[in-house]
C-alpha positions, 0 to 999 in steps of 0.5 A, a space after each residue: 503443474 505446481 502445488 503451491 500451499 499459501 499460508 497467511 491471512 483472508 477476510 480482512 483489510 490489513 496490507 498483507 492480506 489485501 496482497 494475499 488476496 489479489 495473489 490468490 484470486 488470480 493464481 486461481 485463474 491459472 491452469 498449471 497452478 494446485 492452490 491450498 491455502 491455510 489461514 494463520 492467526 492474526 497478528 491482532 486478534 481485534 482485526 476479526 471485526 470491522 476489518 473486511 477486505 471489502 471484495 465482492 460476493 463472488 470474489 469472497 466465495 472464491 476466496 472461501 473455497 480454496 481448499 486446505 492443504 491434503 498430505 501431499 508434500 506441496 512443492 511450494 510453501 509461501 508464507 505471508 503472515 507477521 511475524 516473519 516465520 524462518 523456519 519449520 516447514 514441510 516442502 521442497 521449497 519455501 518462500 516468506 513474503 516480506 517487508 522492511 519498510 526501514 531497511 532493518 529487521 527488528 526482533 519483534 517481526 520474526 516469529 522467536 519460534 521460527 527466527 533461525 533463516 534455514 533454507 528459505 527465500 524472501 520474496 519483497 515487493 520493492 528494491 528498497 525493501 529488498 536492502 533490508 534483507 541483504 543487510 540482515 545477511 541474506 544472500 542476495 540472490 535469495 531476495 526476490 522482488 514481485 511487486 504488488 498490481 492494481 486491478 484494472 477492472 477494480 481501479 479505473 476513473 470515475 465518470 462526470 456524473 460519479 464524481 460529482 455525485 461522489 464529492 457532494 456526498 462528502 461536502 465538496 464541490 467543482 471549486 474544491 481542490 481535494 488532495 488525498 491521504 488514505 492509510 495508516 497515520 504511523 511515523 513512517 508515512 509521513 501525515 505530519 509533513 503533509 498536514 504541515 505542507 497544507 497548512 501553508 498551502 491553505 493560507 494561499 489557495 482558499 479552495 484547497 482541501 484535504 481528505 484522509 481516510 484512515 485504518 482505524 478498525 487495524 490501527 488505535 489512531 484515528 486522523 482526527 487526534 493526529 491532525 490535533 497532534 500536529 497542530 500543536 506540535 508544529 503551531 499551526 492554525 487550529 483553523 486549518 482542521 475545518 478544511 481537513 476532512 476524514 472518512 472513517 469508515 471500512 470501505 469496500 473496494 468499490 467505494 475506495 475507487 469513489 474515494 480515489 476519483 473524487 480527489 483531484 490528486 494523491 499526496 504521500 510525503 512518505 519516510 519508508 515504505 515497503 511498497 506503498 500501493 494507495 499511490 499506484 491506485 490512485 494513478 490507476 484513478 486517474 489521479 496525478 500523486 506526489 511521492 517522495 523520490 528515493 524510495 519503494 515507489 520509485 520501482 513504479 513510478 512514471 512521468 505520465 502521474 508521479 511528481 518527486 518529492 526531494 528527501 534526504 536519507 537519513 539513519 539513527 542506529 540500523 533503521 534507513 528512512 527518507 525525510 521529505 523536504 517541507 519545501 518541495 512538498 509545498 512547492 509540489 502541492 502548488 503544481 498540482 492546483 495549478 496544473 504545472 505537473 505535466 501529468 497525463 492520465 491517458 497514458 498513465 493508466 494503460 501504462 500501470 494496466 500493462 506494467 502494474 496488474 495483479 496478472 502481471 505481478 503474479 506472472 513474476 511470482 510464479 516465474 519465483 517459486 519456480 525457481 
């Protein structure tokens, strides 16, 4: 039996908690496991409205009775909150579960009152996030990388009937080709280069669509102003945004899978990510996606439901990204509509079932705080 005492964040839809959550619930599934779980301070304190996880009843309550951590010493102490706490902690072994989505940890993610790295190890999710830390001076044999799941029985396809009841709901129909974006509209993901690569695809495939689903109750960026911004910044037909739609909404877990189904594929031209996980639900969807090759996802990605997107790498001062090639994520989008991917759902998806579950991933974890 090991004691794992959990730091970090519940009830909300923030990247991090989601990961906190799935971790949690399936680490209560495991009989050699005594969970204590405390609740840290939000990084935004406005996150405590309008941000639910989006889980159901039954998992919520299961989330919820997880009980404090007891004055027995836990053998492990995992963290996964933001800032990044090094230091100050009462176990025999502590882990922080971390990200650098530009390989390069600034001063404003560590905690200033825990910066001094003592006897910890840090637990990422990808390769690409893991050079961070070893660029940062982490040995690199304290640097473990879990990778983030799906759940199968969460992510899985629509029926006929469900998609088409999906897509009408949002104003589409069989003649539309809908590429999909959900996430936050920061630098790093790349919005701008797919508005633009869409804008060059619309002038040829009238049918084309896209959907964005934002994080505006995390985030004060709404994809409405971000297209607009786009637009101007770039030059592009205003009239591109009657073909760009966006839910704005919080969702829960069952209406993200209607929102993956009722696309016809998953666009992320991303610069730097630390994982990326809409893209791997999406495939779990049944969804072919189109990623930029190089980096976090390519530790997930498969010829069964991903298309490479050519990036460059590039630097200014410590921070690494990719910058997508426009070209070939137009070149990218245009194999999709017109079915030239070589994607195969039927074999991606027990592929990512067998290879990218949440009970797999925390099968790594565990064999991690072991250690």
């Amino acid at each position: 039996m090991i004691r794992i005492t959990v730091q970090g964040w519940r009830g909300i839809s923030h990247s991090y908690a989601m990961v906190n959550q799935f971790q949690l619930l399936e680490l209560l599934k495991r009989t050699d496991v005594a969970l204590s779980h405390e609740d840290m301070p939000f990084y935004n304190e406005a996150w405590k409205t309008g941000c639910s996880a989006g889980f159901s009843a039954a998992a919520e309550r299961a989330l919820a009775q997880i009980s404090a951590p007891g004055s027995q010493r836990p053998d492990v102490l995992y963290r996964i909150t933001f800032p990044y706490r090094f230091s100050g902690a009462a176990a025999e072994r502590v882990f922080v579960f971390a990200t650098t989505e530009h390989q390069h940890l600034h001063d404003h993610m560590v905690d200033r009152a825990h910066r001094a790295p003592g006897d910890i190890r840090i637990i990422t999710p990808s390769q690409w996030s893991k050079q961070g830390f070893v660029r940062f001076g982490f040995p690199e044999n304290w640097v473990h990388v879990v990778p983030h799941g799906i759940d199968p029985a969460l992510f899985y396809p629509l029926t006929v009937t469900e998609r088409v009841k999906a897509r009408s709901a949002i104003g589409f129909t069989c003649e539309h080709f809908v590429f999909l974006n959900i996430g936050a509209l920061t630098n790093n993901k790349g919005v701008d280069i797919l508005v633009r690569a869409f804008a060059i695809i619309r002038q040829k495939y009238r049918g084309a669509v896209l959907l964005l689903k934002d994080a505006r109750a995390l985030y004060a960026m709404t994809a409405e102003d971000t297209v607009s911004e786009i637009i101007n910044a770039h030059g592009l037909d205003p009239a591109v945004r009657d073909a760009i739609a966006v839910i704005p909404d919080n969702l829960d877990l069952g209406q993200m899978r209607r929102v993956y189904g009722m696309a016809d594929a998953y666009v992320s031209p991303y610069r730097a990510e630390g994982f990326n996980l809409p893209p791997l639900e999406a495939a779990a969807c049944g969804l072919p996606v189109l990623l930029t090759q190089g980096g976090a996802t390519d530790d997930y990605v498969h010829p069964s439901f991903a298309i490479p997107i050519t990036a460059q790498p590039s630097t200014k001062d410590q921070d690494h990204w990719l910058e997508p090639e426009l070209e070939s994520v137009v070149a990218g989008m245009e194999a999709l509509i017109e079915r030239r991917t070589g994607c195969d759902s039927s074999k991606a998806i027990p592929w990512i079932a067998e290879n990218f579950s949440w009970a797999k991933a925390v099968d790594k974890l565990l064999r991690v705080l072991a250690l």
